[in-house]
C-alpha positions in Angstrom: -20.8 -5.7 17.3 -18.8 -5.2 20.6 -15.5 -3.6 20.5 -13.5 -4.5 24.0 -11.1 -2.2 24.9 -8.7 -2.1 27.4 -7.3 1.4 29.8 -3.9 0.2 31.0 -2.4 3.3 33.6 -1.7 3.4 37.1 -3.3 7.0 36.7 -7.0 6.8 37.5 -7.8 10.1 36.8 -6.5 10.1 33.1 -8.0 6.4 32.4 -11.0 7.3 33.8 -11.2 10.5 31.5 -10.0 8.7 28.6 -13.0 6.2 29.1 -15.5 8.6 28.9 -14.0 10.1 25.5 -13.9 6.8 24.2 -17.6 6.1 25.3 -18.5 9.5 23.7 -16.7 8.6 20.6 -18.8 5.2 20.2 -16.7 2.6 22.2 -19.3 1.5 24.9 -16.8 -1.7 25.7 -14.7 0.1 27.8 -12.9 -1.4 30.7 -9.7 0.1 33.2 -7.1 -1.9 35.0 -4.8 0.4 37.1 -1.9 -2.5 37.5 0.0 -4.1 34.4 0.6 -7.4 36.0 -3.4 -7.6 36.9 -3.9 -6.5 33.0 -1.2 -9.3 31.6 -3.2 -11.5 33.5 -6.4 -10.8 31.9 -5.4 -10.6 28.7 -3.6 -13.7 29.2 -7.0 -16.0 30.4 -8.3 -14.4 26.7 -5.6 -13.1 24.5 -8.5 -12.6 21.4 -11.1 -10.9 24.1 -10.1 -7.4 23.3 -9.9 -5.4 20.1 -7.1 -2.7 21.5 -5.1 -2.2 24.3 -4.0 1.6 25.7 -1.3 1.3 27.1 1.0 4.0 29.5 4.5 3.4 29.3 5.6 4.6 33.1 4.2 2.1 35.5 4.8 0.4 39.0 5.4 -3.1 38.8 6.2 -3.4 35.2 6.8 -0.6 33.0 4.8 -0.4 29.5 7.7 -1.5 26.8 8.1 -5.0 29.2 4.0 -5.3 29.3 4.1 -5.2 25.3 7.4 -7.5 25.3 5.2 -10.3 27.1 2.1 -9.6 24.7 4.2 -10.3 21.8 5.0 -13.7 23.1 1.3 -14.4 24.2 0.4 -13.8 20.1 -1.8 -11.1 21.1 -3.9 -10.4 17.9 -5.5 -6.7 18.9 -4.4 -3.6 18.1 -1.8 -1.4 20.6 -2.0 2.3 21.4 0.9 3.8 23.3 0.0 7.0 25.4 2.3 8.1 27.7 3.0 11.8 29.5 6.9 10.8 29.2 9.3 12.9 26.8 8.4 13.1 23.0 11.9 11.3 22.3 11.1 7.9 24.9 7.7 7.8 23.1 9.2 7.7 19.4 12.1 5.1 20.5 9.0 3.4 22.4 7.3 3.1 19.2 10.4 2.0 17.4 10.2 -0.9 19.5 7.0 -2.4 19.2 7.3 -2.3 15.6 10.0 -4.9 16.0 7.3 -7.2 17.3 4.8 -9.0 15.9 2.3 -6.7 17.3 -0.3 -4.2 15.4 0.8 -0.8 16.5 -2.7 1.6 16.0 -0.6 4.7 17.0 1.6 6.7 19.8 0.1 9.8 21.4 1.5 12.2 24.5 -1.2 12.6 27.6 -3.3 14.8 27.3 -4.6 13.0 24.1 -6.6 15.4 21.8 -10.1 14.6 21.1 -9.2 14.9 17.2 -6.2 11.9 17.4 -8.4 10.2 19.7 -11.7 10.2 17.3 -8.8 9.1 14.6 -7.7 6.1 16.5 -11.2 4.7 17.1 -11.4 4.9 13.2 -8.2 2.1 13.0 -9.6 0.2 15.4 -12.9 -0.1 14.2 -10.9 -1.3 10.8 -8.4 -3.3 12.9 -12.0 -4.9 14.0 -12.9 -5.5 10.6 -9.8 -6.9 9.1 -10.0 -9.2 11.4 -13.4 -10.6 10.8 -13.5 -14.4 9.3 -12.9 -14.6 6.2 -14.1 -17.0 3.4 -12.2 -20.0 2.8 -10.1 -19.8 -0.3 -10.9 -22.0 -3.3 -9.7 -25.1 -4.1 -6.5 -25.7 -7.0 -9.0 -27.9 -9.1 -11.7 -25.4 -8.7 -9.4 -22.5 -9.8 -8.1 -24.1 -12.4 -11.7 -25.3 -14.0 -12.7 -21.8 -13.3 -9.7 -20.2 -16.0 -10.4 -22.8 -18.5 -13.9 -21.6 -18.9 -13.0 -18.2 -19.5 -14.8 -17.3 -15.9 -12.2 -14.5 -15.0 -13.7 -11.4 -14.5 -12.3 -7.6 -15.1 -13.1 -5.0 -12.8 -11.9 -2.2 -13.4 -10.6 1.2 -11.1 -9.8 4.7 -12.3 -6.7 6.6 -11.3 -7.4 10.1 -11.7 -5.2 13.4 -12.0 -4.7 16.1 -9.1 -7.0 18.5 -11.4 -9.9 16.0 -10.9 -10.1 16.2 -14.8 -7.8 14.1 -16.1 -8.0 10.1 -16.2 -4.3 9.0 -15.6 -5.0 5.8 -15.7 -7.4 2.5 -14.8 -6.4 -0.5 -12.7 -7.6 -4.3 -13.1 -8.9 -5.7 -10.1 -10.0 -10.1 -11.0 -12.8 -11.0 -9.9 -13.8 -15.1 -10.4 -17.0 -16.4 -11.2 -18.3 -19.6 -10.1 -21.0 -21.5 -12.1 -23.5 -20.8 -9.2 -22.3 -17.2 -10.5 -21.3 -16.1 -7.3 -18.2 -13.8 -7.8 -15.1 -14.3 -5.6 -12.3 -11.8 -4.3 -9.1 -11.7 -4.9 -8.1 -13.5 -1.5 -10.5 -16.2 -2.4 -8.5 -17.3 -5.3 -4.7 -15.5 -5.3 -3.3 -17.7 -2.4 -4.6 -20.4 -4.4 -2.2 -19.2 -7.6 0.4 -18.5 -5.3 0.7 -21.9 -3.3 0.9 -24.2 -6.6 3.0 -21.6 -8.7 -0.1 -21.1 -11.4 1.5 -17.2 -12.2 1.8 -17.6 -16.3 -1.6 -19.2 -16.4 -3.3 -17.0 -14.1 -1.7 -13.8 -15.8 -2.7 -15.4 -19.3 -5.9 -15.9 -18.7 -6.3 -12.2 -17.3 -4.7 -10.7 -20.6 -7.3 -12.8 -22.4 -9.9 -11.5 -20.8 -8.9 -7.9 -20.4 -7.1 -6.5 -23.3 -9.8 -6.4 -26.2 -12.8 -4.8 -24.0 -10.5 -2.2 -22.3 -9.0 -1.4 -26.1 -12.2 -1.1 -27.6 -13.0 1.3 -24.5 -10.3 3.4 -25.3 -11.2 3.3 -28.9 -14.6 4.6 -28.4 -14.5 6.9 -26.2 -11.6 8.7 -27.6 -8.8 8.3 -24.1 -5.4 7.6 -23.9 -4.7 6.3 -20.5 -2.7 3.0 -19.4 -4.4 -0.1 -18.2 -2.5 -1.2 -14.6 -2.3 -5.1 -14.3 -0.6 -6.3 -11.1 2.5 -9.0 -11.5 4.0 -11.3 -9.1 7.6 -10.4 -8.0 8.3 -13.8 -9.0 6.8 -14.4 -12.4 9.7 -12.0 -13.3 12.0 -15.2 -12.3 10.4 -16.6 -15.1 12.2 -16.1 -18.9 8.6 -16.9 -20.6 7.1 -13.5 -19.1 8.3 -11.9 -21.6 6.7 -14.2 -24.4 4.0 -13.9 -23.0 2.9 -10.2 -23.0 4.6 -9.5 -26.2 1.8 -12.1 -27.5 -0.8 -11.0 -26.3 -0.3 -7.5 -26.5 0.2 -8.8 -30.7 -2.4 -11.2 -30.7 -5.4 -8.4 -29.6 -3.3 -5.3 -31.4 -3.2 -3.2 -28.2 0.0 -1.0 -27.5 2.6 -1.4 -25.3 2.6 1.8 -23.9 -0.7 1.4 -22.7 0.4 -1.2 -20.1 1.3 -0.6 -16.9 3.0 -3.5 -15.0 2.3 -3.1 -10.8 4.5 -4.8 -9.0 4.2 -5.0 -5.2 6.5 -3.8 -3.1 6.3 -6.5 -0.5 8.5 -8.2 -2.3 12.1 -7.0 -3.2 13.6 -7.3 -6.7 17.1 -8.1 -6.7 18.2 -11.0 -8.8 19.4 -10.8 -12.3 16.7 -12.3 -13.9 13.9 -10.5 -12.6 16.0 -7.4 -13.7 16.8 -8.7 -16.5 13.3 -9.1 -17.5 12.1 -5.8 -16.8 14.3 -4.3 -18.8 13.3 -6.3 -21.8 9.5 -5.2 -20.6 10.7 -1.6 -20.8 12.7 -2.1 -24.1 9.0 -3.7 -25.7 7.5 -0.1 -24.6 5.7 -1.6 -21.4 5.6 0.8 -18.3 6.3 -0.1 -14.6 4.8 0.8 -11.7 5.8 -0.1 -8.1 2.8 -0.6 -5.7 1.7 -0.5 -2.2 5.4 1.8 -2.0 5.8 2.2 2.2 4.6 -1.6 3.2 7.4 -3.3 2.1 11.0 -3.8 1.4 11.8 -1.3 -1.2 14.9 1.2 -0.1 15.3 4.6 -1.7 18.5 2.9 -3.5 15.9 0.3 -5.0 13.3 3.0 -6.3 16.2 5.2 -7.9 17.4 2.1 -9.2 14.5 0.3 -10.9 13.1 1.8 -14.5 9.7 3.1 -12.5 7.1 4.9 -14.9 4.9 5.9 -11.1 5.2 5.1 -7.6 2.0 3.8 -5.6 1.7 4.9 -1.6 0.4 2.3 0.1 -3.0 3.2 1.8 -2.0 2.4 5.7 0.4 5.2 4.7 -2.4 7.6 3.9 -5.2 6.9 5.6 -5.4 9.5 8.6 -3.0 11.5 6.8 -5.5 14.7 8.2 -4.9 13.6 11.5 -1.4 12.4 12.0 1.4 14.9 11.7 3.9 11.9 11.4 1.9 10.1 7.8 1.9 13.8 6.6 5.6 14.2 6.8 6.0 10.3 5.4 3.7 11.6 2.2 5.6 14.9 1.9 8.8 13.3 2.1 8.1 10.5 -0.2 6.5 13.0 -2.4 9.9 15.3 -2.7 12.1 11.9 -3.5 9.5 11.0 -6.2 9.5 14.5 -7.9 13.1 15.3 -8.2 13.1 11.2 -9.5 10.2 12.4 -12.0 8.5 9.4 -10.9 4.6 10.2 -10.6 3.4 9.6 -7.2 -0.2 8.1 -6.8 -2.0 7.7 -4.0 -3.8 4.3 -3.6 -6.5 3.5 -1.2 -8.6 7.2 -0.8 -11.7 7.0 1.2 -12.0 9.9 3.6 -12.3 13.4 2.4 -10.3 15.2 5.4 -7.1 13.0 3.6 -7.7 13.9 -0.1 -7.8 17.3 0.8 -4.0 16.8 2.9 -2.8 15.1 -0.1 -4.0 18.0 -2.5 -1.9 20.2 0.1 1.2 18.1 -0.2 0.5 18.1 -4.2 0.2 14.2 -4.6 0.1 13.9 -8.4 -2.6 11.6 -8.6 -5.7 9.6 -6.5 -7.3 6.1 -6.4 -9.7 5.0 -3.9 -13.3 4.4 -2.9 -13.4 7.8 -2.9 -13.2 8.3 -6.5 -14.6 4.9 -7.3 -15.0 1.5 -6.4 -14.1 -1.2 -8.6 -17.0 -2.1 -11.8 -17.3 -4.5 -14.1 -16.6 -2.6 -17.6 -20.2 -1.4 -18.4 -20.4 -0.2 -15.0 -16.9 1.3 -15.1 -17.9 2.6 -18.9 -20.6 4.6 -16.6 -19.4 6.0 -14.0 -16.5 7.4 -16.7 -19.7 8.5 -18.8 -20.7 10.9 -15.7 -17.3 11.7 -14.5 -16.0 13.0 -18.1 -18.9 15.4 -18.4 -18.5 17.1 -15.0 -16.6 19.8 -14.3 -13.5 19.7 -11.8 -15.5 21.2 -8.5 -18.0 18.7 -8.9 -16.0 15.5 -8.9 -14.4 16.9 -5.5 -17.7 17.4 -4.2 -19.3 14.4 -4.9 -16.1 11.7 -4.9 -17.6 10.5 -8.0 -18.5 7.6 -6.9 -22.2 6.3 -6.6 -22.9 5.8 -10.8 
């Protein structure tokens, strides 16, 4: 598939040298416009045309930072990249800016651009590319609803494992819905769906019911102690009845509190007094709490000192190129030092490229979860791949990343 990209600099020298690294690193789609009001014009007759933009910052006619200002309005979809051979400080108060908009900011880099950061932004825009492919429609309410009724919720289930490669800390559910043409659906399918009409308790219900007993006897049989992670909506907490809820279940199927982990995104903050309220009668029952996707979203160091947190998730756009970007490394180290002297346990969520696990085993991260390590399974599959991980030493899971059982 074609990947359009853009060269935006009065300098034809550097764009034409930058063009030829990107051609070498796989972007054949390559085209250089040496005036910004020429390139607002182009991008303007097709604003969903190209995948990324490069774009210098000191130009004739109209400077970068006004070239990106006009974008924004025009609702341009692609992703940004900000090089410029201007003074480290304009650059980072550059990028400050365009995170203001509405625009998807790939990275900032200083001319000359390094082959390494270079290879390292093709990677985000090849995802960018991705991410942005059609996705299937979601599901209809009555078609959801039919769906829980008949039990046709399905657990998959991903490990979180320890820095010493040899330790399970934990296992997350990840739904999955099947249809009667049993065709299994994603989460996106079906979650907007739940979230639209307000179906939280019977969604969450229905997952209990079909989790707790098989991931009990799991941990029954094969002799582990680890938490099961089950993600909860910011606002079912608004919602007195949560409580009832998981205190029934976790009775009605025998399984311990302890071993549940409440994830609660961070896109969302927690402030009223109910969802507060709530947590703390979660935390009185024994249930532990775990704040996800930490670094996407609206949680302030005030919030995570506040909040009764049993781990702390980093979000994956927050780790992903870790190796190659001196900035995420400080972010990780940084949020790593908070969540040690909180004795919070600090998990990274989303691992899939080798050169970042081994950056994060630098830094000391406490804990991994990721294609890497493992996809999401069904529980025989899951019941596998643990089956193959628990009887390998620590040097071979790094070596292998586990997965492919």
């Amino acid at each position: 598939m074609s990947t359009p990209i853009l060269v935006i600099d009065d300098d034809r020298t550097i764009s034409i040298t930058l063009a030829a690294l990107l051609k070498k690193l796989g972007l054949e789609d390559v085209l250089l416009c040496h005036d910004p009001i020429d390139a607002l014009k182009l991008i303007t007759s097709n604003p969903k045309h190209f995948k990324a933009l490069f774009i210098d910052l000191h130009m004739p006619n109209l400077d970068g930072l006004e070239l990106i200002h006009r974008l924004d309005k025009l609702d341009y979809q692609g992703g940004i990249i900000i090089f410029s051979g201007l003074d480290s400080k304009i650059v980072d108060f550059a990028e400050d800016v365009v995170k203001t908009t509405k625009l998807k900011l790939l990275g900032v880099c200083q001319k000359p651009i390094k082959t390494d950061l270079l290879a390292f932004l093709v990677k985000r825009i090849h995802y960018l590319r991705d991410k942005q492919l059609p996705s299937a429609p979601v599901i209809k309410k009555q078609e959801l609803l039919e769906a829980l009724k008949n039990n046709q919720l399905i657990p998959y289930f991903q490990p979180k494992i320890g820095k010493d490669f040899s330790s399970l800390l934990g296992v997350e559910l990840l739904a999955r819905l099947e249809l009667d043409d049993h065709s299994k659906l994603l989460p996106e399918r079906f979650l907007p769906v739940v979230s639209k009409f307000g179906l939280y308790s019977l969604f969450f219900e229905s997952l209990l019911k079909a989790t707790l007993e098989p991931y009990l006897n799991f941990l029954i049989t094969h002799k582990v102690d680890c938490p099961l992670s089950i993600n909860i909506f910011p606002k079912q907490l608004e919602d007195n009845a949560i409580y009832d809820t998981i205190k029934d279940s976790l009775d009605q199927f025998g399984y311990p509190p302890e071993l549940l982990l409440l994830e609660i995104t961070e896109q969302q903050a927690l402030y009223t007094p109910n969802q507060l309220k709530n947590l703390n009668r979660l935390k009185i029952l024994g249930v532990s709490l775990s704040l996800d996707d930490f670094g996407s979203g609206f949680t302030n160091i005030s919030q995570l000192k506040k909040l009764p947190l049993d781990e702390v998730k980093l979000d994956m756009q927050m780790i992903t190129g870790v190796a190659n970007d001196p900035v995420l490394e400080i972010i990780c180290r940084s949020t790593f030092a908070i969540t040690q002297a909180l004795n919070i346990p600090l998990i990274a969520e989303g691992v899939e490229d080798e050169s970042d696990l081994q950056t994060l085993e630098k830094i000391g991260i406490d804990g991994y979860q990721g294609y890497l390590i493992s996809k999401p399974k069904p529980l025989e599959e899951f019941i596998r791949w643990f089956t193959v991980w628990s009887s390998m030493s620590p040097d071979n899971h790094v070596q292998s990343g586990v997965e492919g059982n």
